[in-house]
C-alpha positions, 0 to 999 in steps of 0.5 A: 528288943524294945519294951514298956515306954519305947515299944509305945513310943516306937508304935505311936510313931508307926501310927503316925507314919503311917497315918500320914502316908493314908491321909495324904493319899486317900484323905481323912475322911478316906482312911477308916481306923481299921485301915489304918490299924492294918497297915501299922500290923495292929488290932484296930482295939489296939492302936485306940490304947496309942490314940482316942481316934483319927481326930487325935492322931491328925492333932499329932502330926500337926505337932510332929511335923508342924510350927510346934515342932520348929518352935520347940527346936528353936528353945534347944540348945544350938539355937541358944549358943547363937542369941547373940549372933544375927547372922548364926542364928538366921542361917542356923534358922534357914539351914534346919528350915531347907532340911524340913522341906526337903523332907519327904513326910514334911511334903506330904504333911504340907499336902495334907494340911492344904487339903484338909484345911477346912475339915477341923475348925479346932485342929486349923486353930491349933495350926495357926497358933502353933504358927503365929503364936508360938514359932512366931513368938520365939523368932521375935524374943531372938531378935527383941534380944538382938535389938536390945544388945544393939546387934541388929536394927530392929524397929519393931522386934515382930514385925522384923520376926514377920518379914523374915519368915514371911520371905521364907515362906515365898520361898517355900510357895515358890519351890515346894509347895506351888509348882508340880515338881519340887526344885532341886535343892541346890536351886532352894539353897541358893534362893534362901542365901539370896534372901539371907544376904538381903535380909541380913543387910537390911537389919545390920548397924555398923557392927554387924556389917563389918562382921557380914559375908556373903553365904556364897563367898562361905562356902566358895 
């Protein structure tokens, strides 16, 4: 039986669970406290002792299922064996990236950020700093990394970290967020072995070409 610090963290991951399956569906200003205190089995006087209101709960998935999150897995450890690797790294980076869109709560968490975008000033800019500030700024210390060892060319350090994401991105719009059914996975994880060939391609110095495969001659 789960007690003291992991009965709390178990019930604030309910919450947010929860939470994000309402807000998705009925929207934030649809989803009153006490509904949401229901659906968890929770006195609404109680899930207040987990969170200070709606507001804090909607900052939170911002943080579980947003660029804070991908941030914080790209300082862990798998991503640090593979610095001096281009080639490691951008497909470790694309690997987890096609897992988090293939999530359900990740979809339904993109579905709530596009259609409450507006409501929160405060929680937009802290999206958008999650994202152009901090996801962002990792990707780039990894390739000025690279840069400075001479494994990849890279000009401009950032604006390599831009064009790389930004080329996921499309991807992302074009296969999850943008058409009415999602493509099969397979469908994405050839489109993202296309752009990473390119990509790799177009960042290589001599060292690193000689040591590139293409993703479907890996797994062929």
């Amino acid at each position: 039986m789960k007690t003291g610090p992991a009965l709390v963290k178990d019930t604030r991951a309910r919450i947010l669970e929860a939470a994000l399956e309402l807000f998705a569906e009925h929207g934030f200003a649809g989803t009153s406290v006490r509904r949401l205190a229901r659906e968890v089995g929770l006195r609404e006087s109680s899930l207040y002792n987990h969170f200070a209101g709606k507001e804090a709960i909607y900052h939170a998935l911002i943080d579980a299922y947003g660029p804070a999150s991908s941030a914080d897995r790209l300082r862990g450890p798998r991503y640090v064996d593979v610095k001096d690797d281009p080639a490691g790294f951008c497909r470790l980076y694309v690997e987890d990236l096609l897992d988090q869109w293939s999530d359900p709560r990740e979809q339904r968490f993109q579905e709530l950020i596009l259609a409450e975008r507006n409501r929160f000033e405060g929680e937009r800019a802290h999206y958008v700093e999650a994202l152009f500030s901090d996801e962002l700024g990792v990707v780039t210390r990894y390739f000025a990394g690279l840069a400075l060892a001479g494994r990849i060319a890279a000009p401009s350090p950032s604006e390599t970290a831009r064009l790389f994401m930004a080329g996921l991105t499309f991807i992302r719009l074009e296969h999850y967020i943008m058409p009415a059914k999602t493509s099969p996975r397979a469908r994405v994880r050839a489109a993202l072995d296309r752009f990473l060939d390119t990509f790799l391609a177009l960042v290589a110095t001599p060292q690193l070409g000689d040591a590139l495969e293409p993703a479907a001659a890996r797994r062929s």
